[in-house]
C-alpha positions, 0 to 999 in steps of 0.5 A: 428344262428349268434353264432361263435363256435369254434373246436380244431382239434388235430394235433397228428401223422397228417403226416406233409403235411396233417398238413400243409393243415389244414384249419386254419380259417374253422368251428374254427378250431385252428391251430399253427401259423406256419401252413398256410392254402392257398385255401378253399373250401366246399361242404355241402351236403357231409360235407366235405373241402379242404384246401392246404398247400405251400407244393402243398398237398390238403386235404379233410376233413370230417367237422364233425369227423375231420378226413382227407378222402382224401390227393391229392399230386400236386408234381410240384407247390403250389396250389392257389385255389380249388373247388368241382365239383356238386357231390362232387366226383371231385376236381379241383386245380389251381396251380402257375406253371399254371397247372389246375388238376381235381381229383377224390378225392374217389380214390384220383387220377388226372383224367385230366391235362388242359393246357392253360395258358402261361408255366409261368403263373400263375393260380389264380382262378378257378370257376366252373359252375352250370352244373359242365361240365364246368369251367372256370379259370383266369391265370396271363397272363390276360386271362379267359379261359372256358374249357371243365371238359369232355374232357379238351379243351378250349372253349372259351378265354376271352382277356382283350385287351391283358393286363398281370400281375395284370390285371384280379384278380378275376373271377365269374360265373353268375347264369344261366352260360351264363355270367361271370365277371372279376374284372380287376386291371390297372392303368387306367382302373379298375373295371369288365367286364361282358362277354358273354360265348358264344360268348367271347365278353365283354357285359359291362365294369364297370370303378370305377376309377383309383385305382387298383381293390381289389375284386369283388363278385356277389349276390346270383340271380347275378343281381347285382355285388360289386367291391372294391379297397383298402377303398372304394365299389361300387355296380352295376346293372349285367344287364348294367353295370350301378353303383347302388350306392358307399359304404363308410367305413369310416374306416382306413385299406384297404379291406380284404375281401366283400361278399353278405349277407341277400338273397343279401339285404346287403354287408358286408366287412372285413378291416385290421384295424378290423373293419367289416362294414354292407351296405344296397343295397336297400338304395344306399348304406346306412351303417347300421352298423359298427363293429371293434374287 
């Protein structure tokens, strides 16, 4: 309804790691400064989060009583990112020492350990798709790797011509789950890749420049995509790759954060000079509304 509402969660005899886990910015939640929260997910039907902590603890919360349900322990590496699988009775957690771990967060056990990446590479993302029986997860050796959440085998590599380090720094999954995306963050060639599932082979490649690639997020019916490096945005068609329209802030601060909104009508994204700016898809790009805190 547009209305912020803000909850404070009483941390009293919250054991530490549980404490350290608690989503900082999640439903309003306060917390004290010294207690980051690292990765965030939501699964509505079941009202519940999780959130990480540094200390490699995952939490899952119930979103209307406050209360912790669960507590996942990672005991060899921080935890980078989280999602729930369909259902909401399996979790899986990505780690910077490389591992990929899905739980099963009602008995609060690791059913399956999947190994891919480099031993020491880190994992940075991990997506889940539609169906839940497949996943897929992006690691710092510049690899997208699609497993299998039944059996924890690889099925399929996505190589960006063997680029490492900063070159995928995000990965989406299509609706329909026949295509993906990776934003790509080079030197000399940054933007996305729009990859065949099946196949592994790189559908389009979408170039905004030479500046390094911040995020890329995807509309709810994933016909179009939105790439950003530090100031500026663009907008693309999925279906060839072709840009839409560029998206100018006129703002100061680097790029926080962007995502869809409206049904995928508008853009919003977050800057570090507090401002928040609205576009409209429809008009190439027309800024319909800027707003600072």
């Amino acid at each position: 309804d547009g209305e912020w509402r803000s909850r404070t969660m009483p941390l009293t005899g919250i054991d530490p790691d549980v404490a350290g886990a608690v989503p900082a910015m999640a439903l309003g939640w306060r917390l004290p400064h010294e207690l980051v929260q690292h990765v965030l997910d939501f699964f509505p039907q079941h009202v519940q989060v999780a959130s990480s902590s540094g200390r490699g603890t995952v939490v899952i919360w119930s979103s209307r009583s406050n209360a912790p349900l669960q507590v996942l322990r990672e005991p060899n590496s921080r935890v980078v990112d989280t999602k729930f699988l369909p259902g909401g009775n399996r979790l899986v957690t990505a780690t910077e020492s490389g591992d990929v771990v899905i739980w099963d967060t009602v008995a609060g056990k690791a059913v399956r350990m999947l190994r891919g990446h480099g031993p020491e590479e880190e994992v940075l993302e991990v997506q889940v798709f539609p169906d839940g029986d497949r996943l897929v997860t992006l690691g710092s050796d510049g690899l997208a790797l699609l497993w299998s959440a039944a059996s924890g085998e690889v099925l399929q590599r996505f190589d960006q011509n063997g680029y490492s380090d900063d070159c995928h720094r995000h990965v989406r999954v299509l609706p329909g789950g026949g295509r993906i995306v990776t934003g790509i963050s080079f030197f000399r060639d940054s933007g996305a890749i729009i990859w065949n599932v099946s196949t592994g082979l790189a559908l389009h490649r979408i170039h905004h420049g030479n500046t390094p690639a911040r995020f890329v997020e995807m509309s709810p019916d994933g016909s179009r995509l939105v790439t950003t490096d530090a100031q500026d945005a663009w907008l693309w068609r999925s279906a060839d790759g072709e840009m839409d329209g560029q998206l100018f802030g006129g703002h100061e601060g680097w790029i926080n954060g962007v995502a869809f909104a409206d049904r995928g009508n508008k853009v919003v994204a977050s800057c570090s000079d507090w401002h928040a700016t609205i576009w409209d898809i429809h008009t190439g790009g027309r800024q319909m509304l800027e707003m600072k805190g």
